[in-house]
N, C-alpha and C positions, 0 to 999 in steps of 0.2 A: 538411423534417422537423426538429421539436426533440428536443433532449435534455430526460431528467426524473429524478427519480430517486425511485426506490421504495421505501419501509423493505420488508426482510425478516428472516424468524428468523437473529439474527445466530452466523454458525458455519457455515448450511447455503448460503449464498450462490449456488456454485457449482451443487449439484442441483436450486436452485430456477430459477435463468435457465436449465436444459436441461430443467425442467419446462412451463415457462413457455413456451418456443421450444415444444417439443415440443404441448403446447397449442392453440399461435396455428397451427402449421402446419395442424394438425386441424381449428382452425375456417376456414382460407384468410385468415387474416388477418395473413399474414406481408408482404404490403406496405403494411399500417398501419403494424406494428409490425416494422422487417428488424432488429434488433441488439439483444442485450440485453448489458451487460458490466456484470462485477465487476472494476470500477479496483485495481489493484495494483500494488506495485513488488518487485524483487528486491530482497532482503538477503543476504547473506554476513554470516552470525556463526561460532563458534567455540564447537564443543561438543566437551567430553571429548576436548582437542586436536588437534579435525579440521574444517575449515573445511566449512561448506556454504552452497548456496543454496537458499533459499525464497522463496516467493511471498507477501507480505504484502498484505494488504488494505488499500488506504487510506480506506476506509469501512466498516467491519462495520458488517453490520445493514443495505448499503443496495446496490442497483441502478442500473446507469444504460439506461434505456431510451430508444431512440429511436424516436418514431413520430408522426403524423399525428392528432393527435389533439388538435387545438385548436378543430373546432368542437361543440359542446359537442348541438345538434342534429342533427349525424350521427347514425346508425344505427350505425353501425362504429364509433364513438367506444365508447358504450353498451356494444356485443360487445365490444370489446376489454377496455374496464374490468371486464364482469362473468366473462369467459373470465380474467382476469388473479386475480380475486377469488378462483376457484375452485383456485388453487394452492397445496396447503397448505405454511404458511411462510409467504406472500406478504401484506402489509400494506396501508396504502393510499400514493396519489402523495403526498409531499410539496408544500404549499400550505399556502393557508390556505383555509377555511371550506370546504372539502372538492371546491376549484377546484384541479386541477394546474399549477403553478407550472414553464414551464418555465425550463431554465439558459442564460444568455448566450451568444453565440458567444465572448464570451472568457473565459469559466468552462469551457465543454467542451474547448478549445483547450488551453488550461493544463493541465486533467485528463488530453487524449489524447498531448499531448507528456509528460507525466511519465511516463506510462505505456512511452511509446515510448524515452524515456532509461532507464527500466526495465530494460526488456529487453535493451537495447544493451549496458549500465555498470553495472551491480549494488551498489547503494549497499552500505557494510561498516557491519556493526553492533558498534560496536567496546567496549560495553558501560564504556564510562571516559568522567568527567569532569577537568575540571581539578580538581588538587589531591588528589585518589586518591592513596594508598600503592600503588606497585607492587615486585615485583620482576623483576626481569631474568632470565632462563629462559635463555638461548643468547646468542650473539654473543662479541664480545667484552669485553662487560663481563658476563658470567655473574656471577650472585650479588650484585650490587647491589642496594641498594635506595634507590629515590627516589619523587619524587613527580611526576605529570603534570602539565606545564605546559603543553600545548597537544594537540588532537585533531584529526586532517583526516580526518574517514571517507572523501573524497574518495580520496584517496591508501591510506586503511591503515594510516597512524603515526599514532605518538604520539611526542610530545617531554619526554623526562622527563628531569627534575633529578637528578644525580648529587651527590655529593661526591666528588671526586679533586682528593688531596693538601688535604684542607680547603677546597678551593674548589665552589662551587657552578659544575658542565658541565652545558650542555644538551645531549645526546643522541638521536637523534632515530632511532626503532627501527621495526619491523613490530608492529602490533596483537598478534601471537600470538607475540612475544617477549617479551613481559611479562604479569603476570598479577598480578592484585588480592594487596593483601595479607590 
């Protein structure tokens, strides 16, 4: 079976692939079509000084469906695309000339390991570039103000330029000890 992906009303993603399952079971055509997924990754940002995690979309607007649906004279090809039609929200396969294009094994790969680093390791959305004003909120440089010189969202810091004693310190903080100026 390939992977494909499907434009849909971008926002409703998630009720449209439990519309869509919910559909294909109806018509018995869940071994066409067994998976439909909205690719996403966690983030951890920082709102109103409280860290969270959400689930971010790495496609709005699109679906990844896996199914059996490459010879184009099946019978069940037909059902499934026109049971798929029927879902409101639901757009058409991505291709061209109105042929389903499916995705590589090393486009889905890529897509299902990011997804699985996801969920493991929570990317931080740490809203700073290099060269931003920040100020220092806690630690012990409380009250300084410098500029960002380096971002790991990987990690959580940031490394920002101080002045002490006239000299230009790098510093290297938590995302949420410093805040834009």
């Amino acid at each position: 079976m390939k992977w494909y992906f499907v434009r849909c009303q971008s926002g409703r993603e998630d009720s449209i692939a439990r519309n869509a399952m919910t559909r294909l079971k109806i018509a018995g055509l869940v071994d066409v079509v067994p998976q439909i997924l909205v690719p996403f990754e966690r983030v951890t940002d920082l709102k109103n000084g409280k860290k969270r995690t959400v689930n971010r979309k790495l496609y709005p607007g699109y679906l990844m469906i896996q199914a059996d649906i490459d010879d184009e004279e099946d019978v069940r090809t037909h059902k499934v695309r026109g049971t798929l039609r029927q879902v409101n929200g639901m757009r058409e396969f991505l291709g061209s000339r109105g042929e389903a294009t499916a995705l590589t094994e090393s486009e889905v790969s890529a897509i299902l390991s990011r997804m699985s680093d996801a969920e493991a390791r929570p990317q931080v959305n740490i809203g700073m570039q290099k060269g931003d004003l920040v100020k220092i909120k806690s630690g012990a440089f409380d009250g300084f103000d410098g500029a960002v010189d380096e971002v790991n969202p990987d990690k959580g810091t940031v490394k920002v330029i101080v002045t002490i004693f006239g000299r230009p310190t790098p510093v290297e903080l938590e995302y949420w000890e410093v805040e834009a100026v």
